[in-house]
N, C-alpha and C positions, 0 to 999 in steps of 0.2 A: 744079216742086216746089221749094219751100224749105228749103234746107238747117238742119240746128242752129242755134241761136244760140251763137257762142262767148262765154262765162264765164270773166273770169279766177280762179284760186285765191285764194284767201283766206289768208293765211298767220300764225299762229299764232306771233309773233315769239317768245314764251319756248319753247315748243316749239322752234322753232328754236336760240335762243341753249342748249337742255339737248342740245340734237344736237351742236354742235361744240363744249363744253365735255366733255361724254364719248367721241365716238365720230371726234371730227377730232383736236384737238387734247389736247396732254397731261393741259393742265389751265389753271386761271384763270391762272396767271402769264404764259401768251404776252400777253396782252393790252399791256403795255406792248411789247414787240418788234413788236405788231403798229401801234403807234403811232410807235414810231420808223420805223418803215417806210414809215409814210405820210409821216411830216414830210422824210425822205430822198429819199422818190419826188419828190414835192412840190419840194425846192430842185434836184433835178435836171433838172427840169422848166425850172425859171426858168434855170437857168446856160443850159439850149439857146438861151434870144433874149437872156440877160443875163448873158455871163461873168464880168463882175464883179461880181455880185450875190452877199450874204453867204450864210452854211451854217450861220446854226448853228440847233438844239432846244434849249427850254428846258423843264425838267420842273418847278414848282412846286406841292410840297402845299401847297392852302390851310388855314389856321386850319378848325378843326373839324370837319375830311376833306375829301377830294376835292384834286385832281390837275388842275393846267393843265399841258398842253402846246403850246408855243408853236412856229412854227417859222417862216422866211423865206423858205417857197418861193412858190410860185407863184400859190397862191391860188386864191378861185373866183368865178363871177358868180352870179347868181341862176338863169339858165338851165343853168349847170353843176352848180349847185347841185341843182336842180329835175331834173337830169339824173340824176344820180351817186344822191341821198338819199334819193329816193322810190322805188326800184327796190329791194330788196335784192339782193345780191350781182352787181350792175351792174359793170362794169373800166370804171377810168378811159378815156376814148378821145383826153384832152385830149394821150398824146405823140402820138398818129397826127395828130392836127390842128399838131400841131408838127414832125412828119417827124422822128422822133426813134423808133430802134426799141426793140420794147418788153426786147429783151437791156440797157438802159440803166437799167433799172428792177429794183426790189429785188418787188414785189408783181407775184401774178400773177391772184389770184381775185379782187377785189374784195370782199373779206368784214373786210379789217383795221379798221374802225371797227365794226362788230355785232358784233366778239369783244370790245369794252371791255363790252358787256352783260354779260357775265360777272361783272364786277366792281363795274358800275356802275347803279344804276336810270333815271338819265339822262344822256344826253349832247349836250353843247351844244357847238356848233360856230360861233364867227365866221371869217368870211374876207374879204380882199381881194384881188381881183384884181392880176398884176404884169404883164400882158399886156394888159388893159382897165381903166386907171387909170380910168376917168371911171366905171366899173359900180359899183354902189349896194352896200355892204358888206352883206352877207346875216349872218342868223342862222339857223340852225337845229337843232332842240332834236328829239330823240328820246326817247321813253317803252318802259318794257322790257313795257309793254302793248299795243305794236305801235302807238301811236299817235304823230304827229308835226306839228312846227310851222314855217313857214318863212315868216322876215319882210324884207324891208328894213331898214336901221339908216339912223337918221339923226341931225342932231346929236351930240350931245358921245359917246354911243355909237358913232357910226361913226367919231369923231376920234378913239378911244383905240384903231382896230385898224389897228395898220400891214398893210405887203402881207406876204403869208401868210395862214396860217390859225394859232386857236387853241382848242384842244380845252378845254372844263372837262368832268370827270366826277363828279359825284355818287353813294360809294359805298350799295351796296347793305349791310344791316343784318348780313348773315354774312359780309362781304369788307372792310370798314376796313382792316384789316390788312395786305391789299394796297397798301393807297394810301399806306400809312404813310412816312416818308422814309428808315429804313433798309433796308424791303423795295426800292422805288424806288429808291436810291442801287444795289444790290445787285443789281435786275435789270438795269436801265441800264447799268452793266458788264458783265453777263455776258453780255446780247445785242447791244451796242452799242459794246465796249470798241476795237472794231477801225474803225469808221465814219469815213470820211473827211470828216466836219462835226462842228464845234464843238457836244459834247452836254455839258451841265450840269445839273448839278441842286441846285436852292436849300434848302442845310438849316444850323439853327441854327447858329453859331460853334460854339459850346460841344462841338458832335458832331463836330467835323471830325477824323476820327479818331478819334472815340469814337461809342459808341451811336446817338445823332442820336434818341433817343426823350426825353421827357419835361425838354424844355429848358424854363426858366420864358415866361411868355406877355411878349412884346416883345421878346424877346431877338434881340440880333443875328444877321442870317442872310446866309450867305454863299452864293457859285457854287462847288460842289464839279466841277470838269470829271470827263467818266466814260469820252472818246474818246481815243483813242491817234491821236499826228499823222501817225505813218507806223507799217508792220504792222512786230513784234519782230525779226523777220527781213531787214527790210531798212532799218536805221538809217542804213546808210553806214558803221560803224565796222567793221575788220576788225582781223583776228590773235584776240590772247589779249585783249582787253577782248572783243571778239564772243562769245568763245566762253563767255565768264565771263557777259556777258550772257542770250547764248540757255540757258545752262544753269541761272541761278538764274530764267528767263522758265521753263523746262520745271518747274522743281519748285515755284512758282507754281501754275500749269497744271495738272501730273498727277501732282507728289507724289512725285518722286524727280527725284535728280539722275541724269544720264545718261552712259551710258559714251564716246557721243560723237554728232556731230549730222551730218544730209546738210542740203544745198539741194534742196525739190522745184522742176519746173518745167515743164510741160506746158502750152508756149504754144497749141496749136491748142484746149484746152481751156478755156485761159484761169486756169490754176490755177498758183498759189504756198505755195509752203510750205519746211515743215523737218521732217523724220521724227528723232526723238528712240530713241539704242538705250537699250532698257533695262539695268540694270544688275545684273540678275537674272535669273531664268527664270520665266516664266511661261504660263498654257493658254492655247493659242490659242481658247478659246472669250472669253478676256478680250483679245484685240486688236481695239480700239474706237478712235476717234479724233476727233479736233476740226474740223469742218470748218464753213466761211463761204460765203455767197454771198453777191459782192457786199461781204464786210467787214460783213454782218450773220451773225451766229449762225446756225446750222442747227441744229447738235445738237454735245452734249459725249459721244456714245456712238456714232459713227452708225459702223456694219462696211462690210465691203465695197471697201474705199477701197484694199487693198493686198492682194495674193495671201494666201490661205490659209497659204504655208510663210511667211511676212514675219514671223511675230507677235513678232517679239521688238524690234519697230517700233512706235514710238505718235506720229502725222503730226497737226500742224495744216497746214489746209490752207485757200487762200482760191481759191474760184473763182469765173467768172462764166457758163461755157456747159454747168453742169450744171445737170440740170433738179432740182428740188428735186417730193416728193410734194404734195398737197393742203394735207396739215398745216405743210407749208414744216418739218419737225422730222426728215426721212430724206431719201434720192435715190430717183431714180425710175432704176429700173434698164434702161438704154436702150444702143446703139451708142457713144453718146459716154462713159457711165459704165465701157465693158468697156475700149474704148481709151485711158481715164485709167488705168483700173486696170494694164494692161500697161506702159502709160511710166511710173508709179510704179516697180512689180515688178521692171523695168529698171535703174532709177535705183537701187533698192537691191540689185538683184544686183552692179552694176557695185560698188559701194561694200562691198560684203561680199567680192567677189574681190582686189579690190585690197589689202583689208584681212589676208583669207588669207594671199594672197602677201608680206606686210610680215613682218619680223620683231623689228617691235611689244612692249612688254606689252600693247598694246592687244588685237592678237591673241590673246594669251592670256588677257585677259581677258574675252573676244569669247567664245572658243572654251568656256573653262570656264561659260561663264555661259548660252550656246545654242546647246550640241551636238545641242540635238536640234530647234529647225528647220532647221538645215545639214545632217543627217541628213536633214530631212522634204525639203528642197532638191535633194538628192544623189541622190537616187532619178530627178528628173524631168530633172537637169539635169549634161552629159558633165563641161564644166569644173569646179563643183563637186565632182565624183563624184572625180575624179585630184585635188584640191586635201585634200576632205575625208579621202583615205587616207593623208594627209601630215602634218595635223593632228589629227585625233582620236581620242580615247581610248579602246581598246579593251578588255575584261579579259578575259585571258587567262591560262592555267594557269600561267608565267612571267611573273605580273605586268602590270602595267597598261601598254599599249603602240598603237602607230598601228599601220597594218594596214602601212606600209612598210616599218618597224621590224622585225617581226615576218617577213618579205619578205626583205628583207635578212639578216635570221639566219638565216633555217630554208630558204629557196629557193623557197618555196611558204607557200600561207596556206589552213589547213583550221580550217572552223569547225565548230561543234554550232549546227544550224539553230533549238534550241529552247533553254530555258533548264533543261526539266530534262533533256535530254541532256548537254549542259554541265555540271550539278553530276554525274549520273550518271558521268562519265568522268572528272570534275575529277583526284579522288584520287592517280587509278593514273596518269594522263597525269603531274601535278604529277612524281611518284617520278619516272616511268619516260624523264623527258626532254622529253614529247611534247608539244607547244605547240600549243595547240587556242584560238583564239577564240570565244568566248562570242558568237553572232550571234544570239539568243535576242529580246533588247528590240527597242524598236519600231523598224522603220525598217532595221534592222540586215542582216537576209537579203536584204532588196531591194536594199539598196545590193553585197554580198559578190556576189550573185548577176550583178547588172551590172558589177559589175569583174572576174566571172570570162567574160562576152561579151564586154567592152570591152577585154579585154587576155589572152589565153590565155594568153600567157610567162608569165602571174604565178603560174600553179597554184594559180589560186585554187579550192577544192572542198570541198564538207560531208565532214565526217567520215563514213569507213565502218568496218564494222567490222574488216574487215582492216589498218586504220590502228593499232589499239589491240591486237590479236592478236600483230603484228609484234613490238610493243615489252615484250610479256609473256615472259618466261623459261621455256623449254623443259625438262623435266626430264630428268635424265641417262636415258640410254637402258637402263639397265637398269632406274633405278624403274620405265619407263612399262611394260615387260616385267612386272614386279613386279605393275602396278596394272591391267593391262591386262582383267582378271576384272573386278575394279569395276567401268573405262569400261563394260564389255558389258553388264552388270546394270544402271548405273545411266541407259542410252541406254534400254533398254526400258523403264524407268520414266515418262524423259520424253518418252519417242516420242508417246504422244497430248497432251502439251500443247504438239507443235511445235519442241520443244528439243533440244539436241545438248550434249554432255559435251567439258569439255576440262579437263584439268590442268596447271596452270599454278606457275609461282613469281613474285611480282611485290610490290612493296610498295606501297603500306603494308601491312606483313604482320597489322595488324588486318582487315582487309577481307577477309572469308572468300570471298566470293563477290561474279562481276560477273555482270551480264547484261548480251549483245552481241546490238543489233539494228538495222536501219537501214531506212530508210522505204521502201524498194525492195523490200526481201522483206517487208517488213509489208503493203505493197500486192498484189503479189503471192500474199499469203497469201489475204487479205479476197475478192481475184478466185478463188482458187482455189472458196473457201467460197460464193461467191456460183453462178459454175457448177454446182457442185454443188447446190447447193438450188433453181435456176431453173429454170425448164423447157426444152424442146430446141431451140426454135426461139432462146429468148433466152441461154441456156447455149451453144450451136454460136456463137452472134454475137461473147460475149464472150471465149472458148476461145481465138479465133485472136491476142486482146492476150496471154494466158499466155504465159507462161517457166516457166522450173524458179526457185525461189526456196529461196536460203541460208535452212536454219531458224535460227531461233537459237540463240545459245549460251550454256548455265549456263558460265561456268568456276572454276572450284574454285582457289584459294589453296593449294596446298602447302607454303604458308611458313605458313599461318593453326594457331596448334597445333590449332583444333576439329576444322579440314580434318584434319589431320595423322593426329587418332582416328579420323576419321571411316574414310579410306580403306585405314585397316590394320582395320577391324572386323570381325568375323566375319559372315558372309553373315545376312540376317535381316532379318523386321518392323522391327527398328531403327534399323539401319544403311538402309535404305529410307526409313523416315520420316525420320530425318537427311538424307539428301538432299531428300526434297518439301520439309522445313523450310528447307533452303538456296536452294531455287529460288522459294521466296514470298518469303523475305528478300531475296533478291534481284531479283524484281520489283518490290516496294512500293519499295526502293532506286532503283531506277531510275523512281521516279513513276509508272508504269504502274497505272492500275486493276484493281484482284482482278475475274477473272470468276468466277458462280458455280461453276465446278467446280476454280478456283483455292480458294476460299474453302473449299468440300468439303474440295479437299484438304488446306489446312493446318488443317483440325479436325481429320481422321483421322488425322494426320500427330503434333498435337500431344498427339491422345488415347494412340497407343502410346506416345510417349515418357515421358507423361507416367505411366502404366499401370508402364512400365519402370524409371521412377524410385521409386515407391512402391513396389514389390517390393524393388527395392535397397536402398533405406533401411529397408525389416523384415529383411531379414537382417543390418544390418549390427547394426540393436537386438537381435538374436537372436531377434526371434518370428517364428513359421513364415509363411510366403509364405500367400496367399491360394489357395485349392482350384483345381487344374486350372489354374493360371496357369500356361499351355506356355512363358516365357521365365524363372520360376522356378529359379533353382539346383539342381540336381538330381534336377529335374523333368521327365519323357518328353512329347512332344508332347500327351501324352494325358491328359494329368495324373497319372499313374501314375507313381509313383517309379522310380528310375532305377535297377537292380541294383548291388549295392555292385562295388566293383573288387577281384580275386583280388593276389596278391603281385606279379605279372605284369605288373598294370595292367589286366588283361582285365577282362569281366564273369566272376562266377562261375558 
């Protein structure tokens, strides 16, 4: 039995060239990168049987559009020709036949001449060979209707192509623009600026440094060079011209000057570079960076390239043993990208410790400008972690201070694990001595928390509430004797909201009231509530985590004059709601969300008072109190007036 007939595909070349103009590549601009690439592959080709064989590209717009690129490599035969141009996305094979690996070469898909379609409706290609001088100079012409031509050249056309090859592109009717010589001068730079061969590109006199558009027709035209002859970083110049150089190279580049520069270097990589600090702070979702393969472009954005905490780092970087994606415009994220990324992350720890330990303004300008990836650093990393409690700035109820500082004065380092614990205690702590760090921001608990594992001597510990208790003022032992009725009446009040009564004297004696609570009895609590509401197999489970848990505590100001009325009041609706009123102001103070039978209560809370004040204010205008109002002036619970008093004081 006969098998199928095999068929090849038919392929659909603008189909194709709309596939990797949308869905490979960025967009029409790679097309000249992707021609430099070839004319680079190409003279590296030739240097392997011909080291002294020239390097350079030449990029000429012709009159009337369209783009020659010329270049001196290696060239092609008819059957290489017939090989490589009839095939789409065929890879050169001409280094293997030269024993040259393909790590020596800039291209890896073979697609870089089908992406000038982009740009172009046709492309023409001469070449000679520089390895089979006697081979017949070929032509070959490509149509963006998938169709193509391949000739022999002879005569006075095959005498006008030296060895190499030389691309003309004819633009297509909505791309001119591209081929134009200051878009051309402009890409050739930016993908090519680093290229170890002589790239130029021929535009008017008149432009050289100006526009390079709408020069009159003959006018002189010159070789604008668009290649750098060694990479910014390794000139040979050292000290302060170097530094002067790589810093007006970085503002160039990325648009600020830099606080100061590293050498990168990861030879098993094959990578060079200089990672630039910023001078500023900014998100690590904006730490993006420059990097090259080869000394061609890869990408002016590409992530990845340096640890997460780094970002205050912006690296050009030239390499040769990473692998670049499809679109050659990202990395392919592999073994040798992770092991680049750590000898980076390396290189700039080492250079941020050292920098630490200096005492620099550099340092301090270091430090003010990116406390907080030394922060995001300090969490992961021990030496960091002791360096950054040295240098960074804390704020704290005593002022803005380093956590060693703050060590050094006080014997121990208690912070507020959140930021509204911190404003909550600010106040009283500020008055009463108490030097509390603010561990609240990002980065901040993590770091307190691993300095209180990495070094117990330091006492370092979150605030509790016994912390801020201590430092509250005790009232003489006879008020408390005096007030001791209140506490009892006003602990029943707030026995169902979990709270507990204390009186206190403390300043700032505007602050009538605080609330004290800490994340251990609030947890504690949440488990209690939870037992109770779960059922008995899952209630018995959690029961055996319980403790007895500290309620909290309303404490009362007796230096506050409200407090002051409040706790000499006469028993009553009033003096009741006066307290609930002081234990919602004192939650909402402490940031705590109202739960609904919070919110209950400071309605009820605000209704007597409020009931109490309108009664007051009609007596004081002299019209009678409102019927049966029991808090009324001489008014019986009942609403029944109140028998007149005899001479005696008595009732009569």
């Amino acid at each position: 039995m006969n098998g199928p007939d095999a068929t090849n595909f038919q392929v659909d070349l603008r189909g194709v060239v709309d596939l990797l103009a949308r869905h490979l590549y960025s967009g029409p601009r790679v097309y000249l990168r992707e021609l430099l690439q070839n004319g680079v592959d190409a003279i590296t080709a030739r240097r392997a049987v011909d080291p002294a064989a020239p390097a350079r590209v030449r990029l000429r717009p012709l009159d009337g559009g369209g783009l020659e690129v010329t270049d001196t490599g290696v060239g092609l035969t008819p059957d290489e020709a017939r090989e490589l141009l009839a095939t789409i996305g065929r890879s050169s094979k001409r280094d293997l036949d030269l024993g040259v690996g393909r790590d020596e070469f800039l291209g890896q898909f073979g697609i870089g001449l089908l992406s000038a379609f982009m740009v172009a409706e046709r492309i023409e290609l001469v070449s000679r060979s520089a390895v089979h001088p006697d081979a017949p100079v070929v032509r070959w012409c490509g149509y963006d209707d998938g169709s193509y031509t391949l000739e022999e050249l002879t005569g006075t056309d095959a005498a006008r192509q030296d060895v190499g090859s030389t691309v003309r592109l004819l633009p297509r009717r909505d791309a001119e623009h591209w081929l134009e010589p200051t878009t051309v001068v402009a890409l050739a730079e930016e993908f090519g600026g680093l290229l170890p061969v002589d790239v130029a590109v021929q535009v008017p006199l008149v432009a050289v440094g100006g526009p390079g558009d709408g020069a009159p027709e003959g006018a002189e035209r010159v070789w604008r060079r668009t290649s750098a002859p060694a990479l910014p970083w390794r000139t040979g110049r050292t000290g302060e011209q170097r530094d002067a150089e790589l810093a007006d190279y970085c503002e160039r580049t990325f648009g600020f000057r830099p606080l100061a520069h590293l050498d990168l270097d990861v030879p098993v990589a094959g990578v060079d570079g200089v990672a630039f600090i910023l001078p500023s702070s900014a998100p690590a979702s904006a730490a993006v960076h420059r990097v090259y393969l080869k000394r061609m472009l890869l990408g002016t954005r590409v992530p990845t390239v340096l640890p997460d905490w780094a970002f205050f780092a912006r690296c050009v970087l030239d390499a040769s043993a990473l692998r670049p994606t499809a679109s050659r415009e990202a990395l392919y994220e592999d073994e040798v990208l992770l092991a680049t990324r750590d000898a980076l992350g390396a290189a700039v720890r080492t250079w941020t410790i050292e920098t630490l330990r200096s005492s620099s303004g550099l340092r301090r300008r270091f430090v003010e400008a990116h406390h907080l990836a030394l922060r995001a650093l300090a969490t992961s990393d021990d030496d960091v972690l002791d360096l950054t409690a040295q240098v960074l700035p804390y704020e704290t109820t005593d002022g803005t201070h380093t956590l060693e500082e703050v060590r050094q004065a006080t014997g121990s380092i208690v912070y507020a694990a959140t930021v509204e614990e911190y404003r909550r205690i600010a106040p009283v702590a500020r008055a009463e001595g108490l030097v509390v760090v603010n561990g609240g921001y990002a980065y901040d608990s993590d770091i307190l928390e691993r300095l209180a594992a990495r070094h117990p001597s330091w006492g370092v510990r979150p605030l509790s509430t016994s912390d801020v208790a201590q430092v509250l003022g005790l009232l003489p032992p006879v008020r408390e004797i005096e007030l001791a009725g209140f506490v009892t009446a006003a602990n029943a009040l707030l026995e169902p909201l979990e709270c507990e009564l204390q009186l206190r004297e403390f300043e700032p004696t505007s602050l009538p009231a605080l609330l004290l609570q800490d994340r251990e009895g609030d947890h504690q609590r949440n488990l209690a509530r939870t037992v109770a509401e779960g059922d008995d197999l899952w209630g018995e489970l959690l029961a055996g985590f319980a403790r007895d848990a500290q309620p909290r505590r309303l404490v009362l100001n007796c230096a506050n004059p409200v407090v002051a009325d409040l706790v000499d009041a006469p028993a009553g609706d009033v003096r009741d709601a006066g307290v609930r009123s002081l234990y919602v102001s004192a939650t909402l103070l402490a940031g705590e969300p109202l739960r609904a039978r919070d919110a209950e209560l400071m309605t009820s809370a605000l209704a007597v008072l409020l009931r109490a004040g309108v009664a007051q204010a009609s007596v004081a205008d002299g019209a009678a109190p409102p019927a049966g109002d029991p808090h009324a002036p001489g008014t019986g619970a009942s609403g029944v007036p109140d028998p007149e008093p005899d001479e005696t004081g008595g009732p009569r």
